[in-house]
mmCIF file of the C-alpha atoms, coordinates in Angstrom:
data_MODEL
# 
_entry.id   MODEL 
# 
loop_
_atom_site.group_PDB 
_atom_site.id 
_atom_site.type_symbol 
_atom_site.label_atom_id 
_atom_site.label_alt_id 
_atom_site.label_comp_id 
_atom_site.label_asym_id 
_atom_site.label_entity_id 
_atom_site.label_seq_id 
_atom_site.pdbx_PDB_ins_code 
_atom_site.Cartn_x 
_atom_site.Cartn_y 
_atom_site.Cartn_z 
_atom_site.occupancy 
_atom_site.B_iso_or_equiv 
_atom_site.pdbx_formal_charge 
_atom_site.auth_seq_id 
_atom_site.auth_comp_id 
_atom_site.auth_asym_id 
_atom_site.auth_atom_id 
_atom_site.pdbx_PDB_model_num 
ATOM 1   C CA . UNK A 1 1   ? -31.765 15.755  -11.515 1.00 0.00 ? 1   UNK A CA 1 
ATOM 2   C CA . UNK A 1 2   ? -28.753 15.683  -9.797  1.00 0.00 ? 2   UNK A CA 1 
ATOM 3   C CA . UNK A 1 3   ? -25.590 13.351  -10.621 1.00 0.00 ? 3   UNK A CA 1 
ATOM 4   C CA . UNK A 1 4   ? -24.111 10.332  -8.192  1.00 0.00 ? 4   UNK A CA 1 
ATOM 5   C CA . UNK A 1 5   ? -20.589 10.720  -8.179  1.00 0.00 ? 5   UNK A CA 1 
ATOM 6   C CA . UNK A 1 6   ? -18.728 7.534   -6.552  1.00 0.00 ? 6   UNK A CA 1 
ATOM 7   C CA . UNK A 1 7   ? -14.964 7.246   -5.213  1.00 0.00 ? 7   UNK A CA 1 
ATOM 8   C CA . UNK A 1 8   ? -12.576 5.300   -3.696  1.00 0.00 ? 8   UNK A CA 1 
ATOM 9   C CA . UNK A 1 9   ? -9.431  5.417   -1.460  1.00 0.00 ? 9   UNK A CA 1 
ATOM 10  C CA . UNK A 1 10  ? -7.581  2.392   0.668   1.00 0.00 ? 10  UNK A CA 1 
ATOM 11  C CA . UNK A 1 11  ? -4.549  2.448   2.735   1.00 0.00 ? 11  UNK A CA 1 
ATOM 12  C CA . UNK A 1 12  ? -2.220  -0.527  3.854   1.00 0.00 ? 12  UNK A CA 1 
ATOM 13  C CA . UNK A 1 13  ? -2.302  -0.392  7.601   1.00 0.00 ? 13  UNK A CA 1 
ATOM 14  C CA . UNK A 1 14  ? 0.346   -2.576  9.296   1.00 0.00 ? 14  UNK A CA 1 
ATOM 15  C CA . UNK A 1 15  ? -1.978  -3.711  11.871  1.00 0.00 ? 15  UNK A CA 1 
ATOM 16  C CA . UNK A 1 16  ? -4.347  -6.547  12.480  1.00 0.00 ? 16  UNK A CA 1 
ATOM 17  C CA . UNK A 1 17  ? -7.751  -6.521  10.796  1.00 0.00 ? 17  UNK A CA 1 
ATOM 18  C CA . UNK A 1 18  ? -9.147  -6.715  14.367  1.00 0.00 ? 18  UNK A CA 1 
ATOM 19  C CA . UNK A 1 19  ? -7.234  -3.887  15.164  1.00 0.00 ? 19  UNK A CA 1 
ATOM 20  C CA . UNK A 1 20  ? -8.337  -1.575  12.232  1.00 0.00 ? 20  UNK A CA 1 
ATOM 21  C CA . UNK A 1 21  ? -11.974 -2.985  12.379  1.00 0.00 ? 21  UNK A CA 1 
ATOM 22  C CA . UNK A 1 22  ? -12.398 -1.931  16.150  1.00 0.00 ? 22  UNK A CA 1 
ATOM 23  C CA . UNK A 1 23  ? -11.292 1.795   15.380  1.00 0.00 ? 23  UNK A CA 1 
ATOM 24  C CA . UNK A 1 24  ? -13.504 2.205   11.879  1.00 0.00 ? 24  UNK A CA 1 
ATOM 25  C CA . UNK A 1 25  ? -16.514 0.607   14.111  1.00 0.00 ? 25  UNK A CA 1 
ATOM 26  C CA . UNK A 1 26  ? -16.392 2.943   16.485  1.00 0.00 ? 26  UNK A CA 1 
ATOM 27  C CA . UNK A 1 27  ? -18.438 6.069   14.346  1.00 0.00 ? 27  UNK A CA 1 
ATOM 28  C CA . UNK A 1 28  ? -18.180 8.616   16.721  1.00 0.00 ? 28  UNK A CA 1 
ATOM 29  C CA . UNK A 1 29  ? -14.064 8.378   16.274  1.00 0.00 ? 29  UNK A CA 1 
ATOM 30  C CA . UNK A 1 30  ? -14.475 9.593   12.516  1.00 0.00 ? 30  UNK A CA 1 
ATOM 31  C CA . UNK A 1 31  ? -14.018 13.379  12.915  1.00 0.00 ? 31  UNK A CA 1 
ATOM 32  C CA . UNK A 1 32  ? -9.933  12.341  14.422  1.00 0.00 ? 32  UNK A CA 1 
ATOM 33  C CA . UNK A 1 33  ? -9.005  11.735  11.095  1.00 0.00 ? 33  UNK A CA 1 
ATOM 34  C CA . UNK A 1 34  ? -12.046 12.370  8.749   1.00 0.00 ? 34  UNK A CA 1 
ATOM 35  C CA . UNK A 1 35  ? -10.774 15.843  7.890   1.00 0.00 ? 35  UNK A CA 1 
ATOM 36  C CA . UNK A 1 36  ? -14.711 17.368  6.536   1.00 0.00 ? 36  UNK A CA 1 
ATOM 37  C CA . UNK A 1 37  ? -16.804 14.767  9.004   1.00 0.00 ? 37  UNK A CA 1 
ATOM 38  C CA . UNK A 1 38  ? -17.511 17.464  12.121  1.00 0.00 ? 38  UNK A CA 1 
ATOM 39  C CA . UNK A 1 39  ? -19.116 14.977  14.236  1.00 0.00 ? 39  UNK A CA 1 
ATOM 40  C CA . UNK A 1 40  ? -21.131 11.831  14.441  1.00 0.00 ? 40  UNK A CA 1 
ATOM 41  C CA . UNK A 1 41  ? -23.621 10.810  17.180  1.00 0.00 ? 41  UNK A CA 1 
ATOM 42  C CA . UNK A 1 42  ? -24.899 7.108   16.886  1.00 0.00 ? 42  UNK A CA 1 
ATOM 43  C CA . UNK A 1 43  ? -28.884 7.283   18.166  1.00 0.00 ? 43  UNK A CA 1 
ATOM 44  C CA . UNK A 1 44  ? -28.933 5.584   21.329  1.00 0.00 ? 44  UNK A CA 1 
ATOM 45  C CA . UNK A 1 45  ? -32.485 3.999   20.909  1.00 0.00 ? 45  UNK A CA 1 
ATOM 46  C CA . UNK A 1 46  ? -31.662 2.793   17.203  1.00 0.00 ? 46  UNK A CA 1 
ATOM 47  C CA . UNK A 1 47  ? -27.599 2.406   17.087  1.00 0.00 ? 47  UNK A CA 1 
ATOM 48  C CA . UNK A 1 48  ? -28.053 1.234   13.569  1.00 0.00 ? 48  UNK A CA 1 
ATOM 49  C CA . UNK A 1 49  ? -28.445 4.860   12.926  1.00 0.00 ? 49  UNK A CA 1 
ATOM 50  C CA . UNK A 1 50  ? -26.723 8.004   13.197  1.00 0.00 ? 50  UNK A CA 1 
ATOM 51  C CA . UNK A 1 51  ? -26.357 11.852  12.292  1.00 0.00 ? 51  UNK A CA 1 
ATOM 52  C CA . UNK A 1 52  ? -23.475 13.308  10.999  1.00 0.00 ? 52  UNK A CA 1 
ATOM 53  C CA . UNK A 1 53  ? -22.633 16.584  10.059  1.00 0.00 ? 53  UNK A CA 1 
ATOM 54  C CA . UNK A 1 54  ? -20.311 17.244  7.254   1.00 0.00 ? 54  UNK A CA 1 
ATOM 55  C CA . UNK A 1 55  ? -18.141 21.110  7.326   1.00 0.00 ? 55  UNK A CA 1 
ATOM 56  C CA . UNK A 1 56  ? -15.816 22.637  5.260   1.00 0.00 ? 56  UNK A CA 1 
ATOM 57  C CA . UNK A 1 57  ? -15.623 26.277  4.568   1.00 0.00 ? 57  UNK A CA 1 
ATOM 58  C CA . UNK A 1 58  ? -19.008 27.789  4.707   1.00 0.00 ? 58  UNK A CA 1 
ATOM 59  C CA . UNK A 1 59  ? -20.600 24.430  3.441   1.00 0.00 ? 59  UNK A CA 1 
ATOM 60  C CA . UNK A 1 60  ? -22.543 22.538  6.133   1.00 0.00 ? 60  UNK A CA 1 
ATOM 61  C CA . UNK A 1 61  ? -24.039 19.257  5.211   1.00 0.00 ? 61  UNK A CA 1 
ATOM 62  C CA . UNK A 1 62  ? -26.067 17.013  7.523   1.00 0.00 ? 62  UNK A CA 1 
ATOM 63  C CA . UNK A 1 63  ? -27.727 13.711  6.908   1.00 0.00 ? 63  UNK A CA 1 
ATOM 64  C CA . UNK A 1 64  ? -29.324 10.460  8.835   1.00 0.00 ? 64  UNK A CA 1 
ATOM 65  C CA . UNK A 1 65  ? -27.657 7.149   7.807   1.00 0.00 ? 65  UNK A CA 1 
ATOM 66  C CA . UNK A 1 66  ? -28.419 3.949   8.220   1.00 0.00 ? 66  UNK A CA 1 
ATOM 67  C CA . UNK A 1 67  ? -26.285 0.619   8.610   1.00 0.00 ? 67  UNK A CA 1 
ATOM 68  C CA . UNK A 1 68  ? -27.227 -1.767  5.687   1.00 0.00 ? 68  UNK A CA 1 
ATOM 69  C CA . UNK A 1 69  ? -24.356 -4.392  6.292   1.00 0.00 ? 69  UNK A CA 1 
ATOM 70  C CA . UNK A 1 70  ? -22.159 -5.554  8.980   1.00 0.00 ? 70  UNK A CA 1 
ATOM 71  C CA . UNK A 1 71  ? -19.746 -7.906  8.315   1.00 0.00 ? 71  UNK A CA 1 
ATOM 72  C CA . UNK A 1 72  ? -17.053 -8.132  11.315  1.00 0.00 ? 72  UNK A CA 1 
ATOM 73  C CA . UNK A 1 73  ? -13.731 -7.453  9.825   1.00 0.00 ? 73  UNK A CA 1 
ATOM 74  C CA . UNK A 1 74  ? -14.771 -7.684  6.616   1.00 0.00 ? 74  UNK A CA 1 
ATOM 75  C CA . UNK A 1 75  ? -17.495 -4.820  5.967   1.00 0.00 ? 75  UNK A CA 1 
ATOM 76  C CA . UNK A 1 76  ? -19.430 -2.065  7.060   1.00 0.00 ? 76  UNK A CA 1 
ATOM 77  C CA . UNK A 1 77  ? -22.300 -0.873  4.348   1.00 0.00 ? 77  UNK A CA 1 
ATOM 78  C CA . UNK A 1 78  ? -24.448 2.196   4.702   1.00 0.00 ? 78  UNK A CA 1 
ATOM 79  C CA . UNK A 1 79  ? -26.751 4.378   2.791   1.00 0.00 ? 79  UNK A CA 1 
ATOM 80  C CA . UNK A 1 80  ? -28.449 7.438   3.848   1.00 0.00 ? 80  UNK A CA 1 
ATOM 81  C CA . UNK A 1 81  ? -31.803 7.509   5.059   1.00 0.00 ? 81  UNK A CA 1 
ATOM 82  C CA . UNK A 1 82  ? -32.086 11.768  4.998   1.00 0.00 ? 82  UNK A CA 1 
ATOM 83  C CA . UNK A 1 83  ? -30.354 14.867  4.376   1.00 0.00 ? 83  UNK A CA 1 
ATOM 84  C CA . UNK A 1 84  ? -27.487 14.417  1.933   1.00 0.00 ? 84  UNK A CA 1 
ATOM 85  C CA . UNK A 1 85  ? -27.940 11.452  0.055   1.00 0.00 ? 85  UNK A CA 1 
ATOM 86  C CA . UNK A 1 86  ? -25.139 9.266   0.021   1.00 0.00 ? 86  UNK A CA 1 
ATOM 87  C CA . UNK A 1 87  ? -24.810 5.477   0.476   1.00 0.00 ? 87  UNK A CA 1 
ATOM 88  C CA . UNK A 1 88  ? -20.740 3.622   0.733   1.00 0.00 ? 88  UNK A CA 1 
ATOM 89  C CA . UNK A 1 89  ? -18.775 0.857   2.192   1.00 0.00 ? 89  UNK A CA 1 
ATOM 90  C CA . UNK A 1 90  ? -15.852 0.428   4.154   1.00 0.00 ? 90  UNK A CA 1 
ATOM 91  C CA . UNK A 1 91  ? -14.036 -3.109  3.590   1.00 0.00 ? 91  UNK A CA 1 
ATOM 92  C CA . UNK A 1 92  ? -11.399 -4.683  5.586   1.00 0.00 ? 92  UNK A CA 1 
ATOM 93  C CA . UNK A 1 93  ? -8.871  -7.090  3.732   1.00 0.00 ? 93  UNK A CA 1 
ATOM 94  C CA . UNK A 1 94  ? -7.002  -9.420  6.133   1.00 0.00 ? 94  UNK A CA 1 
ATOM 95  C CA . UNK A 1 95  ? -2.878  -9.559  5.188   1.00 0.00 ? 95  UNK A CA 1 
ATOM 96  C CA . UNK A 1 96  ? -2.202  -11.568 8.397   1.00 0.00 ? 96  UNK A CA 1 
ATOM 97  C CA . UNK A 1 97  ? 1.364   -10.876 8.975   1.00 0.00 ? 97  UNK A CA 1 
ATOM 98  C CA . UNK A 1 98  ? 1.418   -7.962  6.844   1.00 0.00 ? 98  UNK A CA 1 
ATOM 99  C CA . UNK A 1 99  ? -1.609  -5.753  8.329   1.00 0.00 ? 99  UNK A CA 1 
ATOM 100 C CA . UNK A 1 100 ? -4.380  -5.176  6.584   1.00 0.00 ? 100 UNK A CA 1 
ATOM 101 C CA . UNK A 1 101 ? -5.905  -2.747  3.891   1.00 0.00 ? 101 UNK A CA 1 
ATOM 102 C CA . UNK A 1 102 ? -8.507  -0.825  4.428   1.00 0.00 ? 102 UNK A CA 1 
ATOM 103 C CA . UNK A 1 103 ? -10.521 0.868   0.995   1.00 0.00 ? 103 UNK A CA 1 
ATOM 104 C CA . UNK A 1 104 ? -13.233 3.356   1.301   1.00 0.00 ? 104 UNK A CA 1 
ATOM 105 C CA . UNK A 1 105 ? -16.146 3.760   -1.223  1.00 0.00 ? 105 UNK A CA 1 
ATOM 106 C CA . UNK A 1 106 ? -18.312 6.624   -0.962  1.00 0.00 ? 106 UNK A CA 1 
ATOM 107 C CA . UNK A 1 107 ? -20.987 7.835   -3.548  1.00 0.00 ? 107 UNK A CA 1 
ATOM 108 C CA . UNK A 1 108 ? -23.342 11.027  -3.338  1.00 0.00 ? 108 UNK A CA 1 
ATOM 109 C CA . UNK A 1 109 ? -25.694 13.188  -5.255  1.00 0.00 ? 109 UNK A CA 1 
ATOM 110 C CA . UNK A 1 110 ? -23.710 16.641  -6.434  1.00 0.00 ? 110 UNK A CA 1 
ATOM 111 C CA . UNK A 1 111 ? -25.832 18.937  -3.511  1.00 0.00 ? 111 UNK A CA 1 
ATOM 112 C CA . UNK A 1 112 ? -27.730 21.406  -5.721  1.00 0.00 ? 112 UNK A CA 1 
ATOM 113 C CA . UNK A 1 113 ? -25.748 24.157  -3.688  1.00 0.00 ? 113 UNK A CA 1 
ATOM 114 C CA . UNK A 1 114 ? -22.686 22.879  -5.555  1.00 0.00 ? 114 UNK A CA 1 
ATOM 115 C CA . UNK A 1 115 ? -24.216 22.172  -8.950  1.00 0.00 ? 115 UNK A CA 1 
ATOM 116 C CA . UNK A 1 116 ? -21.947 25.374  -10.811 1.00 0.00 ? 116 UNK A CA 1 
ATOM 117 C CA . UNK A 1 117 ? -18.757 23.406  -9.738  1.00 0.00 ? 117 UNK A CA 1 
ATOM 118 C CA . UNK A 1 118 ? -17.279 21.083  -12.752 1.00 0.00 ? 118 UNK A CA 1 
ATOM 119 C CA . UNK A 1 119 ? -18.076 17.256  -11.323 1.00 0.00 ? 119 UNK A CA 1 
ATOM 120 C CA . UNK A 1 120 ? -14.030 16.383  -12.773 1.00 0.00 ? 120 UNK A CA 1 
ATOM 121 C CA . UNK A 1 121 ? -13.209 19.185  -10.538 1.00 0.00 ? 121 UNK A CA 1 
ATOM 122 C CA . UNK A 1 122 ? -15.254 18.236  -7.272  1.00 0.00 ? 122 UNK A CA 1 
ATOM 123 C CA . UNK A 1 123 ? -14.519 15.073  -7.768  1.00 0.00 ? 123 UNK A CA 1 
ATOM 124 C CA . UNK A 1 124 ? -10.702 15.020  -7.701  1.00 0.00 ? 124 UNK A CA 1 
ATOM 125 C CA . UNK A 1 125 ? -11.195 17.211  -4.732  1.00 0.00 ? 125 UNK A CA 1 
ATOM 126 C CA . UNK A 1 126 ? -13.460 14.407  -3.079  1.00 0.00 ? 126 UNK A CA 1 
ATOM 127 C CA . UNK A 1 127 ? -10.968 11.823  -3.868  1.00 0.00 ? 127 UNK A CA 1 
ATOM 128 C CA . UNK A 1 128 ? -7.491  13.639  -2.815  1.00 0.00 ? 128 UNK A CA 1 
ATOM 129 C CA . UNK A 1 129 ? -9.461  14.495  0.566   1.00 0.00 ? 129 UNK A CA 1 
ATOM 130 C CA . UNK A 1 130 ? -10.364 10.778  1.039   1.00 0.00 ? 130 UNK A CA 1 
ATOM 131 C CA . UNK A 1 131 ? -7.257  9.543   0.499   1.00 0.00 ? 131 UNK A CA 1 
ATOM 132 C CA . UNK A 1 132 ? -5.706  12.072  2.870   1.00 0.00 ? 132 UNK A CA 1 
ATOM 133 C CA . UNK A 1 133 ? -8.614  10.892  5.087   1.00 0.00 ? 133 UNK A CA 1 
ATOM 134 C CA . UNK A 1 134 ? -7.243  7.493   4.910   1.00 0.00 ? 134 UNK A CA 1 
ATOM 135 C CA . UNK A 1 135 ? -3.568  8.281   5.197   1.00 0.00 ? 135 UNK A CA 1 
ATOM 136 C CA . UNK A 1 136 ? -4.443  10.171  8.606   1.00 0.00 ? 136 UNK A CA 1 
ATOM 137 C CA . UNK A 1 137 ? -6.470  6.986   9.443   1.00 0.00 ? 137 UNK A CA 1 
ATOM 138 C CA . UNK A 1 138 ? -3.323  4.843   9.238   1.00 0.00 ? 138 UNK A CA 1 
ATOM 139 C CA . UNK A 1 139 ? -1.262  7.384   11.623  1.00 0.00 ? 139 UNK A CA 1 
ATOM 140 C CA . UNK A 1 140 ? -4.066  7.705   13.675  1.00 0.00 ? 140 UNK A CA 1 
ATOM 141 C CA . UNK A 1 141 ? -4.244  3.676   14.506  1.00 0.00 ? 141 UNK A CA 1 
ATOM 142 C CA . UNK A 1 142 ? -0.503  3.487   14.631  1.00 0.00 ? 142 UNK A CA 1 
ATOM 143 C CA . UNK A 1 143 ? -0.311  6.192   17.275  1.00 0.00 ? 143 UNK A CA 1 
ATOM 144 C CA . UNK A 1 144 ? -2.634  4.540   19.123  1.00 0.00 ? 144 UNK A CA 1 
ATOM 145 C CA . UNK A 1 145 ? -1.389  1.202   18.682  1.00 0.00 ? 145 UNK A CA 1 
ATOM 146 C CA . UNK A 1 146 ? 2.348   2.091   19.384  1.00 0.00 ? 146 UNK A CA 1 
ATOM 147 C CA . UNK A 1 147 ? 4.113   0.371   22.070  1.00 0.00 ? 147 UNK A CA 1 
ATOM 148 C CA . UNK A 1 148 ? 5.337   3.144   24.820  1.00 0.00 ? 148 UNK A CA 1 
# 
């Protein structure tokens, strides 16, 4: 049986929670600064569901999640439904005049593919790549955000 493995990574974002929310919301925007996440295509007759596709090297992973919880600015829960099974949040914490902070939590079953790896190992590969994920988040919404 395989293992879960869970981290976390959060970034202080000095914009508004409404600001940060409205980017993270927006799926199909993950791959511009979700360095592994290749794409992710919302299903247009069920948009509580989508496909992603998860790349790096010559590993390909692809899975069905589902949206468990949706809490505006606050939230965003999800587990998947097939493929590789994973489940995580996303939660927004409102600093009014200082931004906002957004943490990450993502858990998965080890895929059998990369059961030989040490879990220590994989895992402090997982995190440094999520909180790299998260630092690129933060430029990302500040380069959008800037004023011209």
């Amino acid at each position: 049986m395989a293992d879960w493995l869970e981290h976390s990574a959060q970034v202080e974002v000095p914009l508004s929670v409404e600001t940060v929310w409205n980017l993270w919301a927006d799926l199909e925007q993950m791959p511009n600064w979700m360095k592994w996440i290749e794409s992710v295509e919302i299903l247009a007759n069920q948009p509580e569901l989508s496909r992603w596709k998860l790349a790096s090297g010559s590993f390909e992973f692809k899975w069905l999640s589902r949206i468990l919880k949706e809490t505006p600015y606050q939230i965003i829960q999800w587990e998947s439904v097939d493929g590789l099974p994973n489940r995580g949040a996303i939660r927004f914490y409102d600093r009014k005049e200082n931004g906002s902070i957004v943490k990450l939590t993502v858990g998965y079953k080890v895929p059998g593919i990369l059961g030989w790896m040490d879990n220590l190992f994989l895992g402090q590969v997982v995190e440094s790549t999520l909180q790299a994920d998260m630092d690129r988040f933060r430029d990302y919404a500040l380069q959008l955000n800037s004023s011209p």
